[in-house]
N, C-alpha and C positions, 0 to 999 in steps of 0.2 A: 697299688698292690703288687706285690712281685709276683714274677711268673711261677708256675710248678716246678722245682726240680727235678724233673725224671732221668735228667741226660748228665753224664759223664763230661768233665771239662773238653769242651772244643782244641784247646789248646793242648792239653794233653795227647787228644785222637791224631792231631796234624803237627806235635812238633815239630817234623821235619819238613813241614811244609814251605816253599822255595814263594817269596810273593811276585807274584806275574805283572801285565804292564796294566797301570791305572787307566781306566778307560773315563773318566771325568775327575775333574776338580773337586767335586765335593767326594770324599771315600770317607768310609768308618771304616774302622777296625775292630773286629767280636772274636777274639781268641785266636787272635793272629794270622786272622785271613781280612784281607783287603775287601768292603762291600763297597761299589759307586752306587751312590743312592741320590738325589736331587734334590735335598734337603734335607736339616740335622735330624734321623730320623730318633723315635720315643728308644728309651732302655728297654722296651718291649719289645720292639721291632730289631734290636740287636741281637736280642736275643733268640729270639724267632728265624733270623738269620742264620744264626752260626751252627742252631739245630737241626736247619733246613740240612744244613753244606754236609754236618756231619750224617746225619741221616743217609743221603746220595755216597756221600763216599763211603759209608760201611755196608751198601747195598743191604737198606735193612726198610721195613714198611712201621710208616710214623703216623700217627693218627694226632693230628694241629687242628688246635683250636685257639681259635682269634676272634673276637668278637668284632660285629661291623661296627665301622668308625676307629676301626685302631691299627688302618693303612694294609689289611692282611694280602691282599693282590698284588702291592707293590713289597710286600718284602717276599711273597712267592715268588716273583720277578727278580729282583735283584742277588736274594738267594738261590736260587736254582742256577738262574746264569752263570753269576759268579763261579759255582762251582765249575758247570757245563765249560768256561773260559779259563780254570785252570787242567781241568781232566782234559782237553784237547790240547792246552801246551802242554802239559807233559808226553802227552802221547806224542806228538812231533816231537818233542827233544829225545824221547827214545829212537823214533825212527831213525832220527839221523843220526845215533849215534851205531845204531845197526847199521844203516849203510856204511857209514862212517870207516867201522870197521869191515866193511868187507864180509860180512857173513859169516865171524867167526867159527871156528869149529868146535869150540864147547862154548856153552852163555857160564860159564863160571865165573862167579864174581857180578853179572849183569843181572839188572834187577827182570823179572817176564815183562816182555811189551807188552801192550794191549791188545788183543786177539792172536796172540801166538798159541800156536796148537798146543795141546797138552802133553805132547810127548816131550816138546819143546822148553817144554816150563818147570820139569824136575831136571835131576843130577843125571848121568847118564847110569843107565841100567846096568844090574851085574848078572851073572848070570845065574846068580842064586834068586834073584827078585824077580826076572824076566825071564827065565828059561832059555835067553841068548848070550852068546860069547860078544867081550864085551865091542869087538870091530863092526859088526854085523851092528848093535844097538847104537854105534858113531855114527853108521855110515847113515842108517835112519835119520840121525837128530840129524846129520850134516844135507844130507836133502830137505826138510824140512824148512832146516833154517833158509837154505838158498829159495825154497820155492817163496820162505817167507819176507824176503828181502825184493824179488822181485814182486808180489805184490804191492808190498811197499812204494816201489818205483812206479806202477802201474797207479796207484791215487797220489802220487805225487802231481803224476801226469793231468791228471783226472780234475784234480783238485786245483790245481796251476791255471789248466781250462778254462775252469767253472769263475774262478777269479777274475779274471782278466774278463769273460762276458759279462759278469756282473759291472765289473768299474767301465767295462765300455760303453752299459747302459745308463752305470749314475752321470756318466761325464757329457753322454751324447744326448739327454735326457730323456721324456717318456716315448716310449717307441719310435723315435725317430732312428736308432739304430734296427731295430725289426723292423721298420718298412720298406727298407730298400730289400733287403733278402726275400718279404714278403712279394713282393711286387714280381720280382726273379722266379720267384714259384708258382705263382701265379697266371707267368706267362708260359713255364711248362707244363701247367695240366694244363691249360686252354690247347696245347699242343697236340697233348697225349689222348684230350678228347676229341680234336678235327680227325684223329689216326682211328679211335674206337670208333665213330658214326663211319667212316667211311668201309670200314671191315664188316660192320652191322648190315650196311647197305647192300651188300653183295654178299649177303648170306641168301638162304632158302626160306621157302614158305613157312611159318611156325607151324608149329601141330596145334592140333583143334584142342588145346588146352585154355580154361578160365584166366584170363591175364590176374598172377600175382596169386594163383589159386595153389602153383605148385609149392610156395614157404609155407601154407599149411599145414601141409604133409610130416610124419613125425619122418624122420630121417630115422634111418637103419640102427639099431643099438647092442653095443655088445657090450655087456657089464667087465669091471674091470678085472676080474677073475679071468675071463677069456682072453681079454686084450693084456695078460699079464702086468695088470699095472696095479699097484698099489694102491689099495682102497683110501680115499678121501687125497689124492694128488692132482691135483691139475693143473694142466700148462698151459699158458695162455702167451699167446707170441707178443702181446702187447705189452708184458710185464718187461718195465723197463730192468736192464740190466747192471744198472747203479746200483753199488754198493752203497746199506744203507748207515748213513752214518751214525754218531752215537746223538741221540735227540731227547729230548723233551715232549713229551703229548701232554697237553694241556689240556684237561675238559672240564664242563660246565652243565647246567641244566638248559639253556635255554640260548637260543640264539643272541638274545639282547645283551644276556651277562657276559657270553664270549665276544660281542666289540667292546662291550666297557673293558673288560681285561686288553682287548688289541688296541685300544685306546692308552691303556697306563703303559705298556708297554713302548708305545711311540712318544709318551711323554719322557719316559724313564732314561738314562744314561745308558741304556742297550738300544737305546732305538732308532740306530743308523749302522751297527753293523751287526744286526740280528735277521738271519732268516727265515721269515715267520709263513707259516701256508696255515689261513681258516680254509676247513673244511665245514661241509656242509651239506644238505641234500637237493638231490636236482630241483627240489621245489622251488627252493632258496637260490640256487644258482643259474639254471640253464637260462638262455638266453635265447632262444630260436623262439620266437612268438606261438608258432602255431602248436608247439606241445604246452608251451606254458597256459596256456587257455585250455586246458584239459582241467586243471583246478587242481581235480585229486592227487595227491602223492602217487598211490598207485598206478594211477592211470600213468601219470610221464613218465615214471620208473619203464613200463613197459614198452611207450611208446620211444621212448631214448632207445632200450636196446633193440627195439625194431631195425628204427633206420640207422642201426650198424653194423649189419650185416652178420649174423650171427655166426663165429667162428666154427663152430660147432657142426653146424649143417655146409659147411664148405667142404671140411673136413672129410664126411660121412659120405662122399659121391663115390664109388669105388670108378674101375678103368675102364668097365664094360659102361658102365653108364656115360660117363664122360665126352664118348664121340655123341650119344642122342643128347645130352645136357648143350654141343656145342649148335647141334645144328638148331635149336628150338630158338625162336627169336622172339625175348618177353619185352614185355615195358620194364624197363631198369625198376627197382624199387628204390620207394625215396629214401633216399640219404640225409642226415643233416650235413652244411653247409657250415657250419661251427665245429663241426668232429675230423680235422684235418691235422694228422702226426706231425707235420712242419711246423704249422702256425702252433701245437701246444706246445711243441719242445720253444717257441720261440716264447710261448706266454708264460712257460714254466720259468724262462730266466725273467722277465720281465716281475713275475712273483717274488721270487728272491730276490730283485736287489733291493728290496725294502720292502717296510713293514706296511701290509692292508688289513681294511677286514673284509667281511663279508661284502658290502655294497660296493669299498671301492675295487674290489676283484671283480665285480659283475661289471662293474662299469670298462674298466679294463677290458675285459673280454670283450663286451659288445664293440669297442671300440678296435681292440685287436682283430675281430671276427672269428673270436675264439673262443670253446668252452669254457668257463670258469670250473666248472665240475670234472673237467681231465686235465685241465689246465694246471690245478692243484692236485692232483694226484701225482703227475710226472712229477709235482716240486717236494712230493714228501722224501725220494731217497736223500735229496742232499740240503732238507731243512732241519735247522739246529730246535726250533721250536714248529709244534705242528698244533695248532685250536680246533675241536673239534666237540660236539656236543656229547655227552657221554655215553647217551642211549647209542650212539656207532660203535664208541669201542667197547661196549660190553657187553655186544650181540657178534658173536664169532663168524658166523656167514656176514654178517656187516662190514663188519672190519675188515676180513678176507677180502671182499667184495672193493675195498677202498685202498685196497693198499697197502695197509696199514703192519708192518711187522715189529713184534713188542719183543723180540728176543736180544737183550742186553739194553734195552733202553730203559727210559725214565716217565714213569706214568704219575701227572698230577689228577688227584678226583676234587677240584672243588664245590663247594655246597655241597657237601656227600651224607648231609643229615640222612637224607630219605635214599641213599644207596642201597641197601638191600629189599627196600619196598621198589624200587624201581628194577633191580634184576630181576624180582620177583613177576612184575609186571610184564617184562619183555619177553618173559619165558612162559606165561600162563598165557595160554589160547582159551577161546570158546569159540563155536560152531553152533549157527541154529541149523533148527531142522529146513526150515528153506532153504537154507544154502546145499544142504545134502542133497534136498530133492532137487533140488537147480540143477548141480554137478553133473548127478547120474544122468540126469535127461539130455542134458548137452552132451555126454559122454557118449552115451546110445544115438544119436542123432548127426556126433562126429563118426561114432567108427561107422551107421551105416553110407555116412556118403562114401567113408575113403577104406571102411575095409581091407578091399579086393585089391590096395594098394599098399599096405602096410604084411610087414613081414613079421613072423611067428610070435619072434619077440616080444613085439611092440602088443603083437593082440593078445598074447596072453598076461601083459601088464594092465591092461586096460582093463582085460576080465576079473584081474585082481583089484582092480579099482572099484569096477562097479561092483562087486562082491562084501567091497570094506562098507561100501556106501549104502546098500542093500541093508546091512546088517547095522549099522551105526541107526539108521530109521528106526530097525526093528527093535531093539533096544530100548529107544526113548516110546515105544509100542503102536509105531505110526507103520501105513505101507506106502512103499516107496511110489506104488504106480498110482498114487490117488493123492487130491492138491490137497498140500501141509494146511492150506486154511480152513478146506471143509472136516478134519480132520479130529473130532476131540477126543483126547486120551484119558481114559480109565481111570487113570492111576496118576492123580499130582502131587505138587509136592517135589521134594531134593532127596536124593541119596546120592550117597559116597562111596566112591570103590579106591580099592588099593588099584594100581596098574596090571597086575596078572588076573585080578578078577574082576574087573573089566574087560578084558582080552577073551577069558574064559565066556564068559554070562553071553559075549557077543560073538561068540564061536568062531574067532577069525587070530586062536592061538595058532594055526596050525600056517598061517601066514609070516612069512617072514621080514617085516616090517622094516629092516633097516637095507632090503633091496629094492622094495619098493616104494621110499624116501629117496633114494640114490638114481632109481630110475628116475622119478618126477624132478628130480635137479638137474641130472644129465640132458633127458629130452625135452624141456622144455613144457612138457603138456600143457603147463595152465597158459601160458602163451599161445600155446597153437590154440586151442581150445578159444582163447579170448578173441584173437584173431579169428576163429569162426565164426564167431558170434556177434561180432562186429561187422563182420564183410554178410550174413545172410540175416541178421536184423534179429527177427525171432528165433526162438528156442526151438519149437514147431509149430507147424499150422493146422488150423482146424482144415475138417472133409471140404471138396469143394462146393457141396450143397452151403454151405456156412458162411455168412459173412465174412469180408477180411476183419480181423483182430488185429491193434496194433499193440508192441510191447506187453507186457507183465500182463494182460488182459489175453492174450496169447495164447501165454505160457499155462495160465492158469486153467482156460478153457481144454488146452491139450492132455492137463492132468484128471480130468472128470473122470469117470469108470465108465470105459468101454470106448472111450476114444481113440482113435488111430493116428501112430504118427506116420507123416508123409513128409518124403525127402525133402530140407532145406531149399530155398529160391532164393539167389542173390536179392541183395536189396534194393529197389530202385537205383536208376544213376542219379546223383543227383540229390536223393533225399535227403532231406534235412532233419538228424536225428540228433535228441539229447544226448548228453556224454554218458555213454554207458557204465554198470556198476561194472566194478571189480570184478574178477575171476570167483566165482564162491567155490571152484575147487585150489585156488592159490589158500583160502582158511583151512579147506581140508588137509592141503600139504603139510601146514603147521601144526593141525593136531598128529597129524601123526609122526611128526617130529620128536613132537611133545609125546607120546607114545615109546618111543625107546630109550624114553628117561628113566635108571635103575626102579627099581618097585619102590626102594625105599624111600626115596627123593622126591614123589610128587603123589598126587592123587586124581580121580576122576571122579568131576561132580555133574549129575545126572539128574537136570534140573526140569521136569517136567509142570506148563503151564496151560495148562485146558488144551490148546490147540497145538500141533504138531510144531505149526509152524512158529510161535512162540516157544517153544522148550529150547532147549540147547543141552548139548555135551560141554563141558568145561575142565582143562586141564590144568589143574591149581599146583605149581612147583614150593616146594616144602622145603626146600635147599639150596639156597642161591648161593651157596660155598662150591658147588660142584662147577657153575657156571665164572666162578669169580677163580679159581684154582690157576686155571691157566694163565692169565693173566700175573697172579702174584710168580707164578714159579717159570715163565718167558719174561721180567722185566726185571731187571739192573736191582731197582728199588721204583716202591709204591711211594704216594703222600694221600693221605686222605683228609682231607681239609675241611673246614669250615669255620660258621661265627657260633655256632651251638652247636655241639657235639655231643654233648651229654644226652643220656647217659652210654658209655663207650664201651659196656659189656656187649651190647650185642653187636660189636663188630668186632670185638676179640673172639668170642666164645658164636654166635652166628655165622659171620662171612670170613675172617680168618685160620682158627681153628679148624674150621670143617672144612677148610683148602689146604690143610696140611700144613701152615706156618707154625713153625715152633713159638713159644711165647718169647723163649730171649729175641729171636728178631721183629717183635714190635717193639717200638717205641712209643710215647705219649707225650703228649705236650702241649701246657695250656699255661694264655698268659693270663693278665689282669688286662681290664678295662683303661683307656688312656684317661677318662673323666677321673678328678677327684674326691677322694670315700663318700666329701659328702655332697656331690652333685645327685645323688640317687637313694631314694628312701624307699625299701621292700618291704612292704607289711602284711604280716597272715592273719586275717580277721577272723576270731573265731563266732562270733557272735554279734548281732545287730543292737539299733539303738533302744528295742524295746527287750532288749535282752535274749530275743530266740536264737536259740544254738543254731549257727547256719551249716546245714546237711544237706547237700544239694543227692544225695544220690537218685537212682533212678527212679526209688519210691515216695521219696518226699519230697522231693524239687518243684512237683504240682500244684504242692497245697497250697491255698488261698496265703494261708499266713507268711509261708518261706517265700512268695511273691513278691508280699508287700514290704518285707523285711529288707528285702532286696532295692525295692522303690526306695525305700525310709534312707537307706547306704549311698544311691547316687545322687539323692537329692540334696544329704550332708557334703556330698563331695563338691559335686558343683557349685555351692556356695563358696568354697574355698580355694578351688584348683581354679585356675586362668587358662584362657587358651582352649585348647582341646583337652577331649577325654576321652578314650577308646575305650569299648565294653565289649568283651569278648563273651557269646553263650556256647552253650556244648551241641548245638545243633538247631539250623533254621527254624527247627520245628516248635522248640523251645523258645527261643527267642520270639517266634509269633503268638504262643499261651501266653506269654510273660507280659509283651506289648497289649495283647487282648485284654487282658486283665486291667493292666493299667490305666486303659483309657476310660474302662468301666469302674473302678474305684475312684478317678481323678488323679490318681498318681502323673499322670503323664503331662495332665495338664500345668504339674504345680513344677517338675521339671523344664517344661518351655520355660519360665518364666527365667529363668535362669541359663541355660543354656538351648538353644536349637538344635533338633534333634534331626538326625539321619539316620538310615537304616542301609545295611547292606542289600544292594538287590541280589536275587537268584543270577539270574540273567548275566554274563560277564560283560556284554555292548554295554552293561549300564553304568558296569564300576566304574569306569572315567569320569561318566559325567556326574556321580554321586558325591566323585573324590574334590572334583573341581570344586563341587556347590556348597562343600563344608570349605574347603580351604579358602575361598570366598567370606564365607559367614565370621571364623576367624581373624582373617586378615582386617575388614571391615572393625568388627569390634576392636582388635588393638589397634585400631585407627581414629578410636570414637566414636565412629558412627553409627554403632547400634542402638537399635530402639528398647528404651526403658530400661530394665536393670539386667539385660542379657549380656552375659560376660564371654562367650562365647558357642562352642558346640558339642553337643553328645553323637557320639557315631557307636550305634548298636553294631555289633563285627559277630561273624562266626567261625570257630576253631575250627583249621582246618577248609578257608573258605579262601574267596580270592583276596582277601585283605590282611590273612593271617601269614602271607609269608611274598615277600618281595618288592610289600608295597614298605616307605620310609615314613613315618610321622615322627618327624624330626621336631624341635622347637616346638613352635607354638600348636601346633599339629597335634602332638602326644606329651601333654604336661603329666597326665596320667593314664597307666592303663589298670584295666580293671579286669580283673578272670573271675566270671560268675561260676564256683563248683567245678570239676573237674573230668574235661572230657576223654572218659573214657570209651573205646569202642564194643560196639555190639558185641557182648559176651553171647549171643545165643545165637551169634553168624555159624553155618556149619565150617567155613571155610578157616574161622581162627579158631574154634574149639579142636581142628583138626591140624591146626598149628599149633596149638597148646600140647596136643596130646602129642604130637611127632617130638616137641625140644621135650616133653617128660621124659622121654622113653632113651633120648641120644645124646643129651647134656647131661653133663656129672651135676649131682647134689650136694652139697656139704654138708656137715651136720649145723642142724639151727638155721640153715637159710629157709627161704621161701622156695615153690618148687620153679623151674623151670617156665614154666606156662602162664602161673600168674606174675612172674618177674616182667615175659614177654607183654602182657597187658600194662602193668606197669608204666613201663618202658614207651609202650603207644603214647599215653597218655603224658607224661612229663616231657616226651619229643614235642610235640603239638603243645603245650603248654609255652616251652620258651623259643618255640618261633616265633607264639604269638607274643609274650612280656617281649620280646627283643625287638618288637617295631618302633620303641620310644626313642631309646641312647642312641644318636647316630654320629655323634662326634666330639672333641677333647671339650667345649664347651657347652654341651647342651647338659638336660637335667630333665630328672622326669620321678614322681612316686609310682608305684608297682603295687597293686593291692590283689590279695591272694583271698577270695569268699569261699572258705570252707575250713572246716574243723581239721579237715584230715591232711591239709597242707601240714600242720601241727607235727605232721611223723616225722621222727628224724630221718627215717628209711624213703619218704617222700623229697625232704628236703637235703636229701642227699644226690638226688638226681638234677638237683639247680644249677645251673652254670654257678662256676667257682667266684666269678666276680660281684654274681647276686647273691649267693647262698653264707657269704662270710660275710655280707651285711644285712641278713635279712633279722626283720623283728617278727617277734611271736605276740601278739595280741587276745588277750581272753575275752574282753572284752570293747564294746565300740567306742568308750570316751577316754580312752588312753590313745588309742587309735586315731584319732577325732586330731585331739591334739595334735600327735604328732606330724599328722598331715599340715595341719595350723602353718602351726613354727616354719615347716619347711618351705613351704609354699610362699608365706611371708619373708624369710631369710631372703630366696632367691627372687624375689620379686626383680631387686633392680639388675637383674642379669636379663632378663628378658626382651 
């Protein structure tokens, strides 16, 4: 099948394109640009290529689709680069042709370098256009050009540098060039530390201060308003001062499928002079034992920025305090022994000079004694490709947080089926009411230890905190000073607010929310706070008539009516305590984040469940175009990628559109499948073998008869299909009625006989070993050696479950799948009826379409449909039938949302013995392929 037309000849866009130096023996050519590829790749993949290139060079957002099995990683590889390995030679052949000349004094006749100012980039000004005489507008562009020439000179420098330590590393091999320097450093902090103990030593007596008690303390705060600074800028002395080069960000869903990608990459004709940095998160990376045994994400995130000294509070020591800061003699606080500036600048070159992933980067560090986690960060200004999972770069404090700057570069989103349910996701908080009452109590408990140490500022943030906290309780109709558990509210049940009337109903409009967000980011509180609560155990203590209470048993006694809190007590020396939970004011921080989201963009769900402390607040975002905006209008050009894209309205008219992309800058593009038309047979069944019209929807799908109808369909199947047979239902629940059923009619037993039957577990420990014991069961049978006239296996799956997207039933695995009825999601959820009703109200209608809301239901439903039919096809010679149970498949407005590869050969079926057959035939044709 040929691909979609959407694009403009390749050759056209790049006529004058100059071809650059081959970088492998094996090259194609797709409209006159050179691709190295590692073998003769499909006319799909050519094509896919030359769209890639054009796409990047017209800095425009393409939305590719390539189904799995038809190489799409390596030609994102090969295409990307390729371009990224001519757009960097011509930028050097500009430069030099700018030094070259001397800095000339007009660019007339010169085509704009690449990042030349804009004053630099038109004709010189006249004084009709500019309101200056035209000497004055010369002597401008002639500064300019000069300032722009020596930068020039200054990354030549840079870039010269960085070279020659890379080929010193490939030539001397794995850090044997960094350990001689390492060793050198080595013996100067041993130095610099015989110098500090010795100045410690002949200090004075410390003050009767808690050793490590005084990082608690919030340090002094003056909002950026005072300190004249520019709201949302911060400087941080560790940001390296590398200019960042022109890159590629590569992302993915999950960590596994970003080393498959670091894997093709190292297989590919770019995989020896590509600078590759995986990122990742400290979970995944740090290497210091004793935070990695913390478990939680959160937990290390915090305990990493512990021991590094937080710049912040270094900062905040004014002059007066400074001489008592000198004479106070504490116990150093711990440091990590892996967070040393020398050794990452040395791991950051050791990064670049070839291609890792994630394991061999940890392995490296551990063996450098160096972070992997800043290790790769210092390698992002001067990596040409940077892999990173995607929930980082499309969380803004994330990315900030990493590095990460998207202005003039290149963002790939692969897998981006579920992109705007996963921005959606990253951006919707919820908050129980425990965590509320947790906060306030810690918060009251923190300010009265350190009150009478904390200045105006600070205590009147806090009283705004406990204020918000106060009142977010009383809302969900709980009080704050009595325990969330003994607590049962009136009134259950969900309701929904818009953002101002919620703000209103909980009387905290009169707060200004985006100061005190910006304070809780500045000061740190939910660290300090975490840090108290870890250094004095419990929350509070019961009277001392009382038994000791340990942990949550505590807490809870201290929330009773009429109990007294009494000052925190350090915790035993020595004790041996669980890893404590998270900050539950770090969730608060987030809803109120989630709280200065425009009114129109989000909602608040106000979910109350018998007890206080089951209910929760929940911020449900409505508009993931606000959060994806930046991104599309800071980078170069987008790609949004995957193996099923369809249907691709709601990322033109959802996440593009409503980020302000015009529609001439998207592109689309979608190929055919590498298998032959007739390795794959799609069939829509409209009705079973005793002739009942099959109607799965929500009312009929129960009934005894659409059950068995159901049984009557797989049992004809399995007598025909070989190998495996994947059965997808529309929900666990379903799938259990339908099994229930079957074993009480004998349906299930008349299917054993025929094929071996498995079931999806709930449980995710289990999908491994469920997956092993069918791929087993079949393997055995196409070996002979199954018992009686068992041909192979049935694997019951569920839409939307852990089998329905990532896992491959390739071959003999997936000869057929089967979609029982069509999973559509909970129309009576409040959370999508309040989706429906936001795209009715903000998406244009045409005349004759359907509205907005029920397109978006739609839409759910046929996503989740061809992740799940696309676990069969997995490469140029497999084969597999596709069977569609329901009537309503039949709509051409349905089967217009199919991947283009299935949908131009799918059959329509009225009945089961035309069906029957054509399954027959096929199954028989392909036999001897198998």
């Amino acid at each position: 099948m040929e691909p979609k037309r959407v694009l403009r000849s390749t050759s056209e866009f790049i006529s004058s394109h100059r071809p650059c130096r081959i970088m492998a023996d094996k090259t194609q050519e797709a409209g006159g640009i050179h691709f190295p590829f590692p073998f003769t790749p499909y006319a799909i993949q050519k094509d896919f290529m030359a769209a890639l290139y054009q796409v990047l060079e017209a800095g425009k957002i393409g939305i590719f689709e390539s189904p799995t099995g038809t190489g799409k990683s390596l030609s994102l590889i090969c295409g990307a680069l390729s371009w990224l390995r001519d757009f960097e030679q011509k930028k050097r052949q500009e430069e030099e042709r700018l030094l070259g000349a001397g800095a000339p004094a007009s660019n007339e006749g010169l085509a704009p370098a690449p990042g030349l100012p804009p004053s630099c980039q038109g004709s010189p000004g006249t004084p009709e256009a500019t309101g200056e005489p035209d000497w004055i507008t010369q002597f401008v562009q002639k500064k300019e050009e000069r300032d722009l020439v020596d930068r020039l000179k200054e990354e030549q420098v840079r870039r010269k540098k960085r070279e020659e330590r890379l080929q010193q590393i490939r030539h001397n091999g794995k850090l044997r060039f960094l350990a001689k320097r390492m060793r050198q450093e080595d013996e100067e902090t041993e130095r610099l530390l015989r110098v500090s103990s010795e100045m410690l030593a002949t200090g004075t007596e410390p003050e009767q201060v808690a050793s490590g008690e005084e990082e608690l303390v919030l340090a002094d705060y003056e909002s950026d308003e005072e300190k004249g600074v520019p709201s949302g800028v911060d400087v941080d002395e560790d940001d390296l001062d590398e200019e960042h080069v022109t890159k590629i960000y590569y992302c993915s869903r999950t960590h596994s499928q970003l080393a498959q990608f670091v894997h093709e990459v190292q297989k590919s004709p770019f995989g020896q002079d590509t600078r590759l940095v995986s990122l990742g998160s400290r979970q995944n990376l740090c290497v210091n034992g004793d935070v990695r045994k913390l478990g939680s994400v959160q937990l290390i995130n915090d305990r990493c920025v512990e021991m590094q000294r937080s710049k912040h509070e270094k900062k905040s020591i004014t002059e007066e305090d400074e001489p008592r800061k000198r004479r106070r003699r504490q116990e150093p606080r711990a440091t990590c022994p892996f967070y040393s500036h020398e050794r990452l600048q040395l791991l950051r070159d050791e990064v670049l000079a070839g291609v890792k992933d994630v394991e061999q980067l940890v392995a490296l560090g551990e063996e450098a004694q160096a972070c992997p986690y800043y290790g790769g960060r210092f390698a992002i200004p001067a990596a040409q490709l940077v892999v990173l999972p995607y929930q980082m770069l499309l969380h803004a404090p994330t990315r900030q947080a990493a590095g990460i700057r998207l202005q003039g570069q290149v963002v790939v989103i692969d897998e981006a089926h579920n992109l705007i349910d996963t921005i959606t996701s990253i951006h919707s908080v919820e908050v129980r009411g425990s965590q509320l009452c947790q906060a306030h109590n810690q918060l009251l408990q923190y300010t009265e230890r350190y009150g009478k140490r904390l200045k105006a500022k600070n205590l009147m943030y806090i009283k705004q905190l406990l204020y918000l906290l106060e009142k977010f309780v009383a809302v969900l109709g709980g009080n704050i000073k009595q325990n969330p558990n003994m607590q049962s509210l009136s009134q259950a049940g969900t309701e929904l607010k818009t953002i101002n009337d919620f703000l209103f109903q909980s009387e905290i409009d009169n707060i200004n929310l985006f100061k005190v967000r910006r304070y809780c980011e500045k000061s740190k509180i939910s660290r300090k706070l975490l840090g108290f609560t870890e250094r004095y155990g419990a929350v509070l203590l019961p009277s001392v008539e009382q038994p000791k209470l340990s942990g949550f048993q505590d807490f809870l006694q201290s929330l009773r009516p009429g109990a007294t809190a009494a000052p925190a007590a350090p915790a035993e020396a020595g004790e041996d305590r669980s890893p404590r939970p998270t900050s539950p004011l770090m969730h608060v921080e987030g809803f109120l984040e989630a709280l200065t989201t425009a009114n129109q963009d989000g909602r608040v769900i106000l979910s109350r469940q018998g007890s206080l402390s089951q209910s929760s607040l929940k911020f449900l975002l409505l508009n993931p175009a606000v959060h994806f905006a930046q991104v599309v209008k800071e980078c170069r050009a987008v790609v949004i990628a995957g193996g099923t894209m369809q249907p691709v309205s709601d990322f033109r008219e959802q996440l593009l559109a409503g980020a302000g992309v015009e529609a001439e800058r998207v592109v689309e593009f979608s190929c055919g499948h590498v298998i032959p038309p007739d390795h794959i047979l799609p069939l829509i069944i409209c009705s079973g073998p005793s002739n009942q019209t099959l109607d799965f929807t929500y009312q009929k799908r129960g009934l005894p008869q659409m059950m068995d109808e159901t049984g009557r369909i797989l049992c004809n199947l399995c007598n025909v299909v070989p190998g495996g047979v994947v059965c997808f239902f529309p929900s666990y629940e379903y799938q259990h009625q339908v099994c229930t059923h079957w074993e009480k009619s004998g349906l299930l037993a008349r299917l054993t006989i025929r094929k071996k039957i498995f079931q999806e577990p709930r449980r995710a420990n289990k999908v491994e070993q469920v997956l092993l014991q069918y791929s087993r069961c079949i393997q055995h049978c196409g070996q002979g050696q199954a018992r009686g006239t068992e041909t192979g296996a049935l694997l019951l799956s569920v839409v939307g479950g852990k089998m329905s997207e990532g896992i491959n039933f390739s071959d003999d695995l997936g000869r057929c799948v089967v979609m029982v009825g069509m999973p559509y999601p909970n129309i009576m959820s409040p959370e999508l009826q309040e989706k429906m009703a936001y795209l009715d109200q903000t998406l244009p209608r045409a005349p004759g379409q359907a509205r907005p809301g029920k397109v978006l239901v739609e839409n759910l439903c046929m996503k989740a449909v061809n992740q799940s039919i696309g676990r069969a096809i997995r490469h140029q010679k497999d084969f597999a039938s596709i069977v569609l149970l329901d009537q309503r498949y039949a709509s051409p407005a349905i089967q217009a949302k199919l991947p283009a590869w299935i949908r131009d050969r799918v059959e329509v079926k009225a009945t089961f013995g035309p069906a029957f057959a054509a399954l027959r035939k096929f199954h028989r044709e392909k036999a001897g392929l198998s």
